[in-house]
Residue frames relative to the residue before (quaternion, step in Angstrom):
aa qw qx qy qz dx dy dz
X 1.0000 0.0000 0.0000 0.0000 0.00 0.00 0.00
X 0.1522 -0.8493 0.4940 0.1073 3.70 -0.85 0.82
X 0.5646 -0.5954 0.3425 0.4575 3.53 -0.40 0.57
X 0.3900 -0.7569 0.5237 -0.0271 2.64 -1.10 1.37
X 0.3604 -0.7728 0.4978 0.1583 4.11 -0.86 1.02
X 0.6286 -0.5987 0.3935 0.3025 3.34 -1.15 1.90
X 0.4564 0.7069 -0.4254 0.3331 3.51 0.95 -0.25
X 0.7886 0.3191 0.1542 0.5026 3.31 0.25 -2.32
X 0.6940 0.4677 -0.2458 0.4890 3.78 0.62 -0.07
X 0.4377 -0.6460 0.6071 0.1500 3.22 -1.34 0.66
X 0.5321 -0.6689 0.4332 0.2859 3.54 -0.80 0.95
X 0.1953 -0.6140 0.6525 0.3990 4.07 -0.17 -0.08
X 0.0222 -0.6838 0.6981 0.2114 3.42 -1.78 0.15
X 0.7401 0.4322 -0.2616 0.4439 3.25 -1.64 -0.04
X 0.6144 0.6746 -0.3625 0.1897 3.38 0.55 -0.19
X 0.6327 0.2210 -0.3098 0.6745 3.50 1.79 0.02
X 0.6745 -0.5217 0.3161 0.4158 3.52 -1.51 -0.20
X 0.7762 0.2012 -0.0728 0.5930 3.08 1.80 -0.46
X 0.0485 -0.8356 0.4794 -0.2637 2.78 0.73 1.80
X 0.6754 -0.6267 0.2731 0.2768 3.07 -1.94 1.64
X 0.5910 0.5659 -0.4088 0.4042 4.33 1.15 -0.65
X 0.7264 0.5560 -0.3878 0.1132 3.39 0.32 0.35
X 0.3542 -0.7774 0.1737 0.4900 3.27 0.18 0.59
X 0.4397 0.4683 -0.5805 0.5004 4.38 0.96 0.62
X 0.5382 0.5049 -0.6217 0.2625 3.54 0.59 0.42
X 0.4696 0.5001 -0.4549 0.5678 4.33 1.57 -0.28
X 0.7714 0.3858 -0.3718 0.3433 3.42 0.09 -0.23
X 0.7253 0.5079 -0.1787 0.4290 3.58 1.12 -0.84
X 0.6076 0.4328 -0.3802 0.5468 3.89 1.53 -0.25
X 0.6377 0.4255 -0.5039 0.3980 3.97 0.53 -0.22
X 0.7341 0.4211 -0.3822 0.3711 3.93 0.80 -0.41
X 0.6113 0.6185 -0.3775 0.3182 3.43 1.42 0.25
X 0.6404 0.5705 -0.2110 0.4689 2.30 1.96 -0.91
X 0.5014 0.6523 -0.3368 0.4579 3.43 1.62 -0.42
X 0.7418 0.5623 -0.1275 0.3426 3.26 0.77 -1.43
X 0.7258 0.4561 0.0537 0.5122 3.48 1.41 -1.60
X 0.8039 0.4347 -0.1917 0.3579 3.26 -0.06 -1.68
X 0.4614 0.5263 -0.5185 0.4912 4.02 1.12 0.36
X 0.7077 0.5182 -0.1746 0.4474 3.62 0.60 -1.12
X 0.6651 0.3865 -0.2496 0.5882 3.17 1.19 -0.82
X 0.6799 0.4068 -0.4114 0.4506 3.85 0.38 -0.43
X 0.5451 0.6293 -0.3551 0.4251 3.73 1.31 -0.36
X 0.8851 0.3316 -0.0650 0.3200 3.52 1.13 -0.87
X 0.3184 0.6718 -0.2601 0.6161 2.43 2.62 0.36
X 0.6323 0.4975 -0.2716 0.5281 3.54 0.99 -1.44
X 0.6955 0.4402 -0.3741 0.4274 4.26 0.57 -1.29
X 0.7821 0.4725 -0.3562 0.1953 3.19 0.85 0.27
X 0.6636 -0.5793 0.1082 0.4608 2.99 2.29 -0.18
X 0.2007 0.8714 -0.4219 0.1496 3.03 1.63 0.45
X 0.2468 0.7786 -0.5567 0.1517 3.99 -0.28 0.27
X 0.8222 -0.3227 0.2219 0.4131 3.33 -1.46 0.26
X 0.8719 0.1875 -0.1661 0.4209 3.52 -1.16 0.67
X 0.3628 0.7842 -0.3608 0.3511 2.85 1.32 0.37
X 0.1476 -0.8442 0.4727 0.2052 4.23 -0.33 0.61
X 0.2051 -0.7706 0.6034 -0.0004 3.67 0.00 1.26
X 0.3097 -0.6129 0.7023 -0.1874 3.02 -1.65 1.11
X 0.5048 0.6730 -0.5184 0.1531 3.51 0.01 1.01
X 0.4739 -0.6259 0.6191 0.0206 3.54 -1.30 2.15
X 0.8269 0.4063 -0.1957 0.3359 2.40 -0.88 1.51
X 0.2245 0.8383 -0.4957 0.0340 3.72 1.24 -0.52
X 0.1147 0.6704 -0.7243 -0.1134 3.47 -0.29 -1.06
X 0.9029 -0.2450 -0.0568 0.3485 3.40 -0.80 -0.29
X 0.7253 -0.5040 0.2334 0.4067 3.31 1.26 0.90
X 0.6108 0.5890 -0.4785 0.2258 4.08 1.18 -0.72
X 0.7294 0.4289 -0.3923 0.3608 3.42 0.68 -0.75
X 0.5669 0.5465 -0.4419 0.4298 4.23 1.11 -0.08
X 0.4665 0.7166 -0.3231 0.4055 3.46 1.31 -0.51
X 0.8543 0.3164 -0.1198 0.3946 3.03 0.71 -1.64
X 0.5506 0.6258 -0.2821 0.4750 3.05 1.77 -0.06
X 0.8524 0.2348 -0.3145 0.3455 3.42 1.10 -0.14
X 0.0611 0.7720 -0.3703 0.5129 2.49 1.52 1.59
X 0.7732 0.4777 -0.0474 0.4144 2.94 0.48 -1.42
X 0.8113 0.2029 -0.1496 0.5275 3.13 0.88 -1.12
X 0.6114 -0.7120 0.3115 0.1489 3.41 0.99 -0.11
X 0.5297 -0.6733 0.2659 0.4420 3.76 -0.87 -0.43
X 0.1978 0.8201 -0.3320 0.4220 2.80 1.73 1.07
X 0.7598 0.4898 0.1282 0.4078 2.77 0.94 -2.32
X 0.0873 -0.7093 0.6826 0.1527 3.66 -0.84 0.26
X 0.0768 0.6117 -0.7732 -0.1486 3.23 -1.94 0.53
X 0.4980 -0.5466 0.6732 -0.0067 2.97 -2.01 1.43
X 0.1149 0.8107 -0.5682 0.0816 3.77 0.28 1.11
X 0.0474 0.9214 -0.3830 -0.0462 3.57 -0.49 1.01
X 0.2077 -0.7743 0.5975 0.0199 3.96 -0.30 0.48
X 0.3806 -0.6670 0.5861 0.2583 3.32 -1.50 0.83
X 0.5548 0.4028 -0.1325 0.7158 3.84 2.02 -0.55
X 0.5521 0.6792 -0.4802 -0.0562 3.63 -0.05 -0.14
X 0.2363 -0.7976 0.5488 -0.0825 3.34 0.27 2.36
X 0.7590 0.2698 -0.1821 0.5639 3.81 0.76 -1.31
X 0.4511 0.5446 -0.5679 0.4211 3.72 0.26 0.76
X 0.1023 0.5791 -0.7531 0.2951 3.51 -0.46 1.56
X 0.2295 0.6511 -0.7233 -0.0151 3.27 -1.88 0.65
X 0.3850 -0.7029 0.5955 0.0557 3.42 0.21 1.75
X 0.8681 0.1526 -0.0327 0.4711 3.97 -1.61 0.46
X 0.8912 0.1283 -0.1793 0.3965 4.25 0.94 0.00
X 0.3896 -0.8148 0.4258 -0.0547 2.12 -0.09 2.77
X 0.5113 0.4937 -0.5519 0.4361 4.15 0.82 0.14
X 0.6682 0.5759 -0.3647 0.2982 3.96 1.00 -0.20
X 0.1774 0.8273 -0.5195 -0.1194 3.38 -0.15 0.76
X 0.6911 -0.5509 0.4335 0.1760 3.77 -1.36 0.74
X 0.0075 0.7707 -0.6198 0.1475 3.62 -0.60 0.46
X 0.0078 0.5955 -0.7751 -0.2110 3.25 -1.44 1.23
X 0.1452 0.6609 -0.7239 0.1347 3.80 -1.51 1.14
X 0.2278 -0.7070 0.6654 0.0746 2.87 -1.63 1.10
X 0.2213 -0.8082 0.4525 0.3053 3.77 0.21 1.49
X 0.6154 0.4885 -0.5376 0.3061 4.13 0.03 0.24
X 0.8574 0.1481 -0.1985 0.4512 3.63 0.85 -0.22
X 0.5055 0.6591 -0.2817 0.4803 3.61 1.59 -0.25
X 0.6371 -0.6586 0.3793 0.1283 3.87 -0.84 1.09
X 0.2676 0.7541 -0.5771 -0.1634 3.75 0.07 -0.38
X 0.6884 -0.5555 0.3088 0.3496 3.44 -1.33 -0.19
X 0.5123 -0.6379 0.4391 0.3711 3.31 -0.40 1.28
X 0.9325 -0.0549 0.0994 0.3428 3.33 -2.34 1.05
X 0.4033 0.6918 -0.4606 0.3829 3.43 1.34 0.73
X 0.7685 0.3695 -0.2790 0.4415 4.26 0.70 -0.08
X 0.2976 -0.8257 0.4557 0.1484 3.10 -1.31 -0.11
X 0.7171 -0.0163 -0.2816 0.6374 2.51 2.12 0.64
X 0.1094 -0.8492 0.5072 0.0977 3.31 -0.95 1.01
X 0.0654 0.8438 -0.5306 0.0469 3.66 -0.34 1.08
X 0.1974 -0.6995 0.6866 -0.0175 3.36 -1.72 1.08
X 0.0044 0.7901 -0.5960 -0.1433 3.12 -1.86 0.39
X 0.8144 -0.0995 0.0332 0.5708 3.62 -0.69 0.63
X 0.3400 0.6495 -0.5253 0.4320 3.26 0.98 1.39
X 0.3788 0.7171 -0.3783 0.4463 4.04 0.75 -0.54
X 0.8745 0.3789 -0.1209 0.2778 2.17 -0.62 -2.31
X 0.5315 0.6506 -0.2997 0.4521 4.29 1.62 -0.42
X 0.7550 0.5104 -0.0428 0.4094 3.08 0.92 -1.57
X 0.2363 -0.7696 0.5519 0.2174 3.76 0.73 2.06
X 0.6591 0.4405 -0.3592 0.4925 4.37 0.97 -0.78
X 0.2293 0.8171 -0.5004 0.1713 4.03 1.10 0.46
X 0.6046 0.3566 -0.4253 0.5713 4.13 1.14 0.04
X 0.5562 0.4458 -0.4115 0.5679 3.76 0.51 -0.14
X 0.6121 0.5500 -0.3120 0.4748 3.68 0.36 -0.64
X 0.8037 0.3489 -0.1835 0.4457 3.21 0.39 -1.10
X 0.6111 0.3729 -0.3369 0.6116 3.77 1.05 -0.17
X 0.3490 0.5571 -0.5700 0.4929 3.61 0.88 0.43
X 0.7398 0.6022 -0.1165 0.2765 3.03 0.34 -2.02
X 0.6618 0.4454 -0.2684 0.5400 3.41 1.07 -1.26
X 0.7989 0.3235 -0.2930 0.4138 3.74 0.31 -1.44
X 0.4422 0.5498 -0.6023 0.3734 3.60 0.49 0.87
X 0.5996 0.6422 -0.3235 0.3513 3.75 0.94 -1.01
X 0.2602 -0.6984 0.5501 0.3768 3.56 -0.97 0.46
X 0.7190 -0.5145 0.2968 0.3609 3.26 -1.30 -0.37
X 0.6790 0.2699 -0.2400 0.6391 3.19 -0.48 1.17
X 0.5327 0.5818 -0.3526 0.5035 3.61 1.45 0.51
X 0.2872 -0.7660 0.5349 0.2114 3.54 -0.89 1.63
X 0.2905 -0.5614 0.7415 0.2251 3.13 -2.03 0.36
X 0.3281 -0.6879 0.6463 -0.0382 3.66 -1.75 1.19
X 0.1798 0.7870 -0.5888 0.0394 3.92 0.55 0.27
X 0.0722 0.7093 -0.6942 -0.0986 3.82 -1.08 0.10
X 0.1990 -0.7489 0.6152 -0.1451 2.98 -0.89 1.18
X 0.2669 -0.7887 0.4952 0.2481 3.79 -1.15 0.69
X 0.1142 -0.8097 0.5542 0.1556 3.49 -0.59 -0.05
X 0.2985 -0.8657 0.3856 0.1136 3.56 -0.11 1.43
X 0.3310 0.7485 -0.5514 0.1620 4.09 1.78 -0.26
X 0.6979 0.2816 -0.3128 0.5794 4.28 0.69 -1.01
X 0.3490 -0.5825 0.6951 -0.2359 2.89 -1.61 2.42
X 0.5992 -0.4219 0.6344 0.2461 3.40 -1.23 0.61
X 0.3507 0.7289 -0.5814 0.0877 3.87 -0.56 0.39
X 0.4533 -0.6929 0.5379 0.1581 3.69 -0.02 1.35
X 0.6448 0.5217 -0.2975 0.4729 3.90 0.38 -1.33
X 0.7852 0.3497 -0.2281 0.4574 3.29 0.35 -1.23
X 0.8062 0.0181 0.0305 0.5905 3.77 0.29 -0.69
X 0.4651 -0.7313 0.4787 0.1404 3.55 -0.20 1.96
X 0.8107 0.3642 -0.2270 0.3982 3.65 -0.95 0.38
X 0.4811 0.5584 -0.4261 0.5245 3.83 1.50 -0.53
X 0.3227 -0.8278 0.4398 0.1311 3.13 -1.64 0.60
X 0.0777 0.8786 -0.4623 -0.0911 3.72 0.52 0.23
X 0.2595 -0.7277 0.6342 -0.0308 3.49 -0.68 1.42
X 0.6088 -0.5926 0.4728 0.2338 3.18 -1.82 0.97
X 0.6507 0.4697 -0.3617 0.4745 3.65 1.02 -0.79
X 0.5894 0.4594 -0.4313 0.5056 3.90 1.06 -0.42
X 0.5666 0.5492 -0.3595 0.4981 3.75 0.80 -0.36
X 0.7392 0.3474 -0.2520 0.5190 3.87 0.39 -0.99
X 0.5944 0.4699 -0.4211 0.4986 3.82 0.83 -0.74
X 0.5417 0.4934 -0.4604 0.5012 4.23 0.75 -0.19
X 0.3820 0.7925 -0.2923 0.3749 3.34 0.98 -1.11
X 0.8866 0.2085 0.1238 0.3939 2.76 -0.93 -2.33
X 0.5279 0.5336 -0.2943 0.5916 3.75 1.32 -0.22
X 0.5552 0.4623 -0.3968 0.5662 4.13 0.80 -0.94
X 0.8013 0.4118 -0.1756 0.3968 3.91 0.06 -1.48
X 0.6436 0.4763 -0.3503 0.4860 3.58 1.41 -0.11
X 0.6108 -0.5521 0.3244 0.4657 3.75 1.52 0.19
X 0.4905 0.6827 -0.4461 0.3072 3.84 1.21 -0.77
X 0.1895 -0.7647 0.5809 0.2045 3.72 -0.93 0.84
X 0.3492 -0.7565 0.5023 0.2312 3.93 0.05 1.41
X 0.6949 0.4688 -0.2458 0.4867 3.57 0.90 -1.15
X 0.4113 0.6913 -0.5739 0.1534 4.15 0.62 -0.59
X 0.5733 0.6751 -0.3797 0.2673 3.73 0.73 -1.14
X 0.9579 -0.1217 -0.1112 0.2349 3.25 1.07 -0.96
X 0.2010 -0.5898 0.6325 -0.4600 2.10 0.41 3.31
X 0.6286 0.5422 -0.5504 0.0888 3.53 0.37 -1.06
X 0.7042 0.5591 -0.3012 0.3174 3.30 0.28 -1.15
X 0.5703 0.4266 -0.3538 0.6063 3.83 0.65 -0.24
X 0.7817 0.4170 -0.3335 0.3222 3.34 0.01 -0.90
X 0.5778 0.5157 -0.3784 0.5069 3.63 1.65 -0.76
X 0.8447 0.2920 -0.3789 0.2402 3.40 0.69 -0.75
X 0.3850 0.7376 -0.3783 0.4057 3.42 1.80 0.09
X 0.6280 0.4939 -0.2734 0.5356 3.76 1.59 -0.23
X 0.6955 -0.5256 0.3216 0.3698 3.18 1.12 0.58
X 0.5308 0.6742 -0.3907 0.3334 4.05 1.18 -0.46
X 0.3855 -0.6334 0.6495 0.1683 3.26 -1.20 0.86
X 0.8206 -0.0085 -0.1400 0.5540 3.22 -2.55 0.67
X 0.1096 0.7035 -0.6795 0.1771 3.71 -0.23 1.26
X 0.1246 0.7406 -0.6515 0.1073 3.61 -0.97 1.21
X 0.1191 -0.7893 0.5914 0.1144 3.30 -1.78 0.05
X 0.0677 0.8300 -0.5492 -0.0705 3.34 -1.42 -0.01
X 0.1592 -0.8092 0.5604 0.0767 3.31 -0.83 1.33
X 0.3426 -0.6826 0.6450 0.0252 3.52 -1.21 1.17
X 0.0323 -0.6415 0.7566 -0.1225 3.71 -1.39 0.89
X 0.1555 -0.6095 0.7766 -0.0355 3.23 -1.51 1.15
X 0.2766 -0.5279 0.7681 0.2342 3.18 -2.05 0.16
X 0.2663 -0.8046 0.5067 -0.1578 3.18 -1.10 1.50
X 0.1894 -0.8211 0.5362 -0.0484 3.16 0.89 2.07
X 0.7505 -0.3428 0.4947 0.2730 3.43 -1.75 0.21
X 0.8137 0.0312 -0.1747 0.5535 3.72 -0.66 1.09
X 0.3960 0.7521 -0.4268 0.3089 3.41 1.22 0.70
X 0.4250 -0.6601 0.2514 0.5661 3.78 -0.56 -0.90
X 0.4458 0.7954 -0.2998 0.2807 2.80 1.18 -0.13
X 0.6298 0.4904 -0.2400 0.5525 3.39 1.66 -0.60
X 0.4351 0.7347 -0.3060 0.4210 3.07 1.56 -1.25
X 0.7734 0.3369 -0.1156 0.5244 3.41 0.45 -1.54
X 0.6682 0.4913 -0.3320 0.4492 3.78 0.63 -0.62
X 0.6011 0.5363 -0.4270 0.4108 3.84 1.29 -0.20
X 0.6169 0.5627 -0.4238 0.3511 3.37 1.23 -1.44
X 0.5344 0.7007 -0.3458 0.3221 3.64 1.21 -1.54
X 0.7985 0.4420 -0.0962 0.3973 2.78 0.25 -1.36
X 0.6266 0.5375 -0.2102 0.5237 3.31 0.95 -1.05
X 0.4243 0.7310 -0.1753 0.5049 3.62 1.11 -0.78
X 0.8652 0.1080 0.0285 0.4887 3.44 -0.17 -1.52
X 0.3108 0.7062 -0.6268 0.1088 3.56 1.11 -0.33
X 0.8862 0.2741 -0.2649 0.2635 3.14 -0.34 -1.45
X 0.5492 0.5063 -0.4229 0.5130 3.78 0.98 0.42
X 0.6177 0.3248 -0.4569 0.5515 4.02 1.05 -0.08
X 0.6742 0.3353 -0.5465 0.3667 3.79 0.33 -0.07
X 0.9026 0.1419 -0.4038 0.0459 3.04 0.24 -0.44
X 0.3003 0.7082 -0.5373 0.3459 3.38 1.46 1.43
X 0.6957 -0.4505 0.3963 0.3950 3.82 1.20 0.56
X 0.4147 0.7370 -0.4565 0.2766 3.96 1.27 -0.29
X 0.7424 0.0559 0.2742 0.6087 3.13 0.43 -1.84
X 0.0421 -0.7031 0.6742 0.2222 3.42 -1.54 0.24
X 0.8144 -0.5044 0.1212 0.2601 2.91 -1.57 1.13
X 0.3929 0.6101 -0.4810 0.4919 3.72 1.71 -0.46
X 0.7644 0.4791 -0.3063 0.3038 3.19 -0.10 -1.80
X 0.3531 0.7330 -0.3623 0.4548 3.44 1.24 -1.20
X 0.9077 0.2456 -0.0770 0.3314 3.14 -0.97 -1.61
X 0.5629 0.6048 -0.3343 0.4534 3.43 1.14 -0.87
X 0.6512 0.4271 -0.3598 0.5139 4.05 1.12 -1.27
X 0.7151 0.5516 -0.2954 0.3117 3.86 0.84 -0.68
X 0.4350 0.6197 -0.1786 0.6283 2.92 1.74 -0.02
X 0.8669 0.2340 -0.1885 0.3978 3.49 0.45 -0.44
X 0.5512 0.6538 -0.4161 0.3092 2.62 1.67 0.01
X 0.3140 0.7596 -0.2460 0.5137 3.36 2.22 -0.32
X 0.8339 0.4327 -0.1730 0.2956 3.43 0.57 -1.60
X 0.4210 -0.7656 0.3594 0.3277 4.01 -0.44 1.85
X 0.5106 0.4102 -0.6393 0.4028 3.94 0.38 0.68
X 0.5101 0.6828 -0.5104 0.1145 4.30 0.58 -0.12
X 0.2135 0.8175 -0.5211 0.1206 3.06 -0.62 0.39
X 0.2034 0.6490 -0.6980 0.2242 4.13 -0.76 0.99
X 0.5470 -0.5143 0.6452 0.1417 2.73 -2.01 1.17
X 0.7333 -0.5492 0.3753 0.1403 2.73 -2.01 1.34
X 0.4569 -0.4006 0.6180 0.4989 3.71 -1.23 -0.14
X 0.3405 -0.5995 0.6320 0.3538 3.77 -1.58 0.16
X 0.3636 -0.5858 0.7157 0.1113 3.75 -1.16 1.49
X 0.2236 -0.5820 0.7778 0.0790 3.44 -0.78 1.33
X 0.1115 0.4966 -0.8564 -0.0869 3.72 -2.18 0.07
X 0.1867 -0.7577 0.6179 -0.0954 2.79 -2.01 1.30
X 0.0511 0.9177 -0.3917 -0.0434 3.12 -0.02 0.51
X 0.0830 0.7559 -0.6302 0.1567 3.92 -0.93 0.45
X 0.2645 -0.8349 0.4689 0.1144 2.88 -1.26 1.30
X 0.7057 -0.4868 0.3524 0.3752 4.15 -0.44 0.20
X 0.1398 -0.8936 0.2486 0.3467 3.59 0.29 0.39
X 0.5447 -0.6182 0.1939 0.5324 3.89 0.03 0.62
X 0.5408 -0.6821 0.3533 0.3429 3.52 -1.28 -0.08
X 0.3361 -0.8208 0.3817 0.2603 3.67 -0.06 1.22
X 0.7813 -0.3941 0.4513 0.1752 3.38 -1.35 0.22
């Protein structure tokens, strides 16, 4: 199957648990992008993005981190932004952006053809997410970095341990309903082994955690979630609809406060071609 053009193609829906047709998906890409996309533009830049550069980013959702990439590279440069949904990918006036419908676990890309390829809490969806990722690599040319970010869910809310965190039943069932939907919460930190088990040089990583007070984004993004799956955690027995409303409610309320998942980044670069 070859990628296929937002033109001529039907959108898939429903295919992740937190898929792009809903409508907490407008509400859930500005707090990621709030939350993330500093850290992520920080580790995009350490690697050298600049003009003429051909970017590869899996995965768009709402388009902030292709934005800032063609920036970067310019009208020099091309980015190849793809989505398996990609309804809110619009980039009015930047013609280096081009669209893609591609699912990276079973969909081609063009061999050793970028120089950077970057994801974000895309993996960790994808139950075919080691196929995915050697997708990912054999698009890169040589001497072309991969960027993966990846969550790792091991830091929980735990009240007992650190007084004043909050840990709600609907954040408990959304682990739940995310475990039974194939999503690996923990994949982030695999990345590193796995990048370097693909053969990638100077492979590194870092993983970032926040505490995530009321009116933060982090709730922001933890309502759509939640809000999202409601009616598929009640009626797998997760939560009931009191409890529900009661956690949506507090997320409002100025004692909230819970620590982030930990956003693994990994990095590794393509090795050159020898002689």
């Amino acid at each position: 199957m070859s990628m296929r053009d937002t033109n001529t193609a039907a959108t898939p829906e429903g295919t992740y648990a937190l898929d792009n047709a809903s409508a907490e998906a407008r509400a859930r890409f500005p707090a990621l992008a709030d939350a993330f996309d500093a850290g992520t533009q920080r580790h995009l830049a350490a690697v050298g993005v600049g003009p003429g550069w051909r970017c590869l980013e899996v995965g768009g959702g709402g388009g902030s981190i292709a934005r800032w990439l063609a920036e970067r590279v310019g009208p020099t440069g091309h980015v190849l932004v793809t989505d398996i949904d990609p309804r809110h990918l619009r980039f009015p006036n930047l013609p280096e952006v081009e669209v893609r419908v591609h699912d990276i676990a079973v969909d081609p890309l063009p061999a050793a053809t970028f120089d950077l390829v970057h994801a974000r809490l895309v993996l960790l969806h994808v139950p075919e997410r080691e196929a995915a990722l050697a997708n990912m690599i054999a698009a890169l040319k040589p001497g072309g970095w991969l960027v993966d970010e990846e969550f790792d869910s091991s830091v929980f809310p735990d009240p007992v341990r650190s007084p004043g965190e909050t840990l709600l039943k609907t954040h408990i069932a959304l682990s739940r309903m995310l475990d039974c939907r194939g999503v690996d919460r923990n994949f982030g930190r695999r990345l590193f082994t796995r990048l370097r088990a693909h053969g990638l040089d100077h492979v590194a990583a870092e993983g970032r955690t926040f505490m995530w007070p009321a009116g933060s984004a982090g709730p922001a993004m933890m309502r759509a979630n939640y809000s999202q799956l409601r009616s598929q955690m009640i009626s797998a027995g997760y939560i009931t609809e009191a409890d529900f409303d009661r956690d949506i409610a507090a997320l409002d309320h100025p004692d909230f406060v819970m620590p982030s998942p930990i956003l693994w980044a990994a990095w590794g670069q393509k090795p050159p071609e020898t002689a």
